[in-house]
KOLKOLMI-231793 format. One record per residue (C-alpha): y, z, x. Coordinates in steps of 0.05 Angstrom, whole numbers, plus 32768, in hexadecimal, padded with zeros to 4 digits. Layout:
KOLKOLMI-231793
<rec <Y,Z,X>>
...
END
This chain:
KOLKOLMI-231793
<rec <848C,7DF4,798D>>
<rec <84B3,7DF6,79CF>>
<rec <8479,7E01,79EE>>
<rec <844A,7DD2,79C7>>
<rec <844D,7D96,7A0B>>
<rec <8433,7DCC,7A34>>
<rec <83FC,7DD0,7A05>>
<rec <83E6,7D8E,79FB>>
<rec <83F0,7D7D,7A44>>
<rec <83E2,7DB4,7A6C>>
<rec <83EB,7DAD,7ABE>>
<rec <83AA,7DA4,7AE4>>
<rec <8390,7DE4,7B03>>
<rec <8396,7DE4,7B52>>
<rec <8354,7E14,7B61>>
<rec <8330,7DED,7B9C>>
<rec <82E8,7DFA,7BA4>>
<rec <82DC,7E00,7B61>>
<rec <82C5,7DC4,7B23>>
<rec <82C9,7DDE,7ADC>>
<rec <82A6,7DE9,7AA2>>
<rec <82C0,7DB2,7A6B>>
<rec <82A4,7D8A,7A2C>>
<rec <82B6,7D3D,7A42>>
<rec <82A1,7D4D,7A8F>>
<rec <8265,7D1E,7AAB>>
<rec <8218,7D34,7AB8>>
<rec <8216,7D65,7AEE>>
<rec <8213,7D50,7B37>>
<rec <81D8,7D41,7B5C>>
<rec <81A2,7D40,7B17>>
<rec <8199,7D93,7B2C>>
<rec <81B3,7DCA,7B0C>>
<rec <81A5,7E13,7AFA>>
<rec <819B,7E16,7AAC>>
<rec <81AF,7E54,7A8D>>
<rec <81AD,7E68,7A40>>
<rec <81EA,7E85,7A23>>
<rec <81E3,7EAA,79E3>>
<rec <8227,7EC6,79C3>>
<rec <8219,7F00,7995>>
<rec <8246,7F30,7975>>
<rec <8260,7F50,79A2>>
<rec <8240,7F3B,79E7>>
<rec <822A,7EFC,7A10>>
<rec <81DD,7EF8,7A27>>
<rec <81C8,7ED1,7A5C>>
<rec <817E,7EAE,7A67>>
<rec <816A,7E97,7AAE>>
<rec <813A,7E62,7AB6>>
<rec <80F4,7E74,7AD4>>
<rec <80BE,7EAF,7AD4>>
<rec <80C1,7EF0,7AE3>>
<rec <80F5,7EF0,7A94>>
<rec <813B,7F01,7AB2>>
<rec <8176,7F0B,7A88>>
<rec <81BA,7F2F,7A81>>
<rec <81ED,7F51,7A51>>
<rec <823D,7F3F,7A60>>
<rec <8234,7F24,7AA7>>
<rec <8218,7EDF,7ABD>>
<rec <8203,7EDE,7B0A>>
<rec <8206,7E97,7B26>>
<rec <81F0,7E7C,7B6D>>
<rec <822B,7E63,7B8C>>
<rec <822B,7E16,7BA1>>
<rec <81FC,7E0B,7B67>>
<rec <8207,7DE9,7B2E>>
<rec <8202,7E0D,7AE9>>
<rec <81EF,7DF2,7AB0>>
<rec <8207,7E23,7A6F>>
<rec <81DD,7E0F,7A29>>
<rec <820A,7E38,79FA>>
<rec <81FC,7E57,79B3>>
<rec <8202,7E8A,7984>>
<rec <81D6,7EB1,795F>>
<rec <8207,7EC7,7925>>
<rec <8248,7EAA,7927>>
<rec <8277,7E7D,794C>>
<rec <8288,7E90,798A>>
<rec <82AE,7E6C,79CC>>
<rec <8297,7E7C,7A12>>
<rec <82D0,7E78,7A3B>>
<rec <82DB,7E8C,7A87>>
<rec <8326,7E71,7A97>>
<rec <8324,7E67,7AE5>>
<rec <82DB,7E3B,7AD1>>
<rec <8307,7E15,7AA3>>
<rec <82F4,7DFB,7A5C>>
<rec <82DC,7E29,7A1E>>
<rec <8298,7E18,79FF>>
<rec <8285,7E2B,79B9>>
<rec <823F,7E54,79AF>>
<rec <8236,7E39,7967>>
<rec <81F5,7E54,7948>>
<rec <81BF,7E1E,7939>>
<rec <81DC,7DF9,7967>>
<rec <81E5,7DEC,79BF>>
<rec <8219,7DDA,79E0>>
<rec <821D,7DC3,7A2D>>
<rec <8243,7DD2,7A5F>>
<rec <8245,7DDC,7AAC>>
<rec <8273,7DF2,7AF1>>
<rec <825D,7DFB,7B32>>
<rec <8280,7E30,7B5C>>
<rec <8288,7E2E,7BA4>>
<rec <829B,7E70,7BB9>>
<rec <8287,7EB5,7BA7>>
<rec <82AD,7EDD,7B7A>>
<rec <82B7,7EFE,7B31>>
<rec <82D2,7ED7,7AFA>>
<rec <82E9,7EF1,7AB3>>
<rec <82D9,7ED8,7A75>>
<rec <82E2,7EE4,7A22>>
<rec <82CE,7ECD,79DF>>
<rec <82FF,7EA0,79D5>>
<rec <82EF,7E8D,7988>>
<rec <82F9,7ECF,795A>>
<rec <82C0,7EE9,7943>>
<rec <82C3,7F2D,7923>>
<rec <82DA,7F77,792A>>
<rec <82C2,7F70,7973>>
<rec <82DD,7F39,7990>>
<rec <830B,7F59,79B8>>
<rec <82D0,7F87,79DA>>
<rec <829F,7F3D,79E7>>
<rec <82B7,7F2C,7A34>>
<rec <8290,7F0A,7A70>>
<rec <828E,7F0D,7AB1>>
<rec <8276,7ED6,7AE2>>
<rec <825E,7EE8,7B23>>
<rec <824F,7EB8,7B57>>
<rec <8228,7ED2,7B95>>
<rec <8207,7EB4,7BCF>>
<rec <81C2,7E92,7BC4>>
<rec <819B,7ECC,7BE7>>
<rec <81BE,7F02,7BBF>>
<rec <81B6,7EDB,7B7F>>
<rec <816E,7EDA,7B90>>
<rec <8172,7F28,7B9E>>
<rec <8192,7F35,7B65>>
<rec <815C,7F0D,7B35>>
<rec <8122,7F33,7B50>>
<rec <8149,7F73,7B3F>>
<rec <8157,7F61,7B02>>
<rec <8115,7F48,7AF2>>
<rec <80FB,7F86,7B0F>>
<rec <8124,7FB2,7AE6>>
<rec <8117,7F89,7AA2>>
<rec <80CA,7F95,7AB2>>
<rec <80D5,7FE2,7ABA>>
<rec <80FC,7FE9,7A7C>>
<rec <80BE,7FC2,7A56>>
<rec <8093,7FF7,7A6D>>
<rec <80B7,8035,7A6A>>
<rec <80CD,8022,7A1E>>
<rec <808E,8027,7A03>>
<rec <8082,8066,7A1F>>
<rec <80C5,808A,79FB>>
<rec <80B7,806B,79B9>>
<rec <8070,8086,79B4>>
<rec <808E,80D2,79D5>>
<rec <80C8,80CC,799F>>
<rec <8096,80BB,796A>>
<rec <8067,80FA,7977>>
<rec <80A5,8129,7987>>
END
């Protein structure tokens, strides 16, 4: 209890350069934004990006810096609560349901994240990373990824049918 004001009034962070993720914050900025689909599954975080060629990761979300990003959070078998403290607020990933959120960072960098909300036997294991990087290498780094992503879909096949007749 003696530290219960702290908790109910807690002192405004003093980051500069960055705006943070919260539930009562307005529309984003400007009417753009990067939309990304969070899925929170025991015991990992996957991450959709917008756009053709299909691009998506395990653990780590890459982000363009000076862009704003726009998270649509769920689950797909419990509760769980995306939450990167130095992006500010925690957002639940409820299944059969979205939540919103967004933050815009200015510089680049790595910022940690949890599962906030336990969620099982795992819990401990389900961490996040952000990673903000310039535009150009954020634009690198989706091509490789997409690249990679369409290798795996075509090697895949191959093993299964090798396994299958081995």
């Amino acid at each position: 209890f003696v530290y219960l004001g702290d908790i109910e009034n807690p002192e405004r962070t003093s980051a500069d350069g960055l705006q943070f993720a919260t539930i009562d914050q307005p529309a984003p900025p400007g009417g753009q934004a990067l939309e990304i689909d969070v899925n929170g599954q025991q015991y990992l975080w996957r991450y959709d990006y917008p756009g053709e060629p299909r691009t998506f990761s395990y653990h780590e979300l890459v982000v363009p810096v000076k862009t704003t990003v726009v998270l649509k959070i769920t689950g797909s078998d419990v509760i769980h609560s995306w939450w990167v403290p130095k992006l500010g607020g925690k957002m639940d990933g409820v299944p059969g349901h979205t939540n919103e959120t967004w933050f815009k960072v200015d510089k680049p960098g790595d910022y940690e994240g949890v599962c906030a909300e336990l969620c099982g036997e795992g819990h401990a294991e389900m961490r996040t990373r952000v990673r903000a990087l310039p535009v150009a290498e954020y634009e690198r780094w989706r091509e490789e990824q997409a690249a990679g992503i369409a290798r795996s879909q075509e090697i895949l096949p191959a093993q299964r049918v090798a396994r299958e007749s081995g």
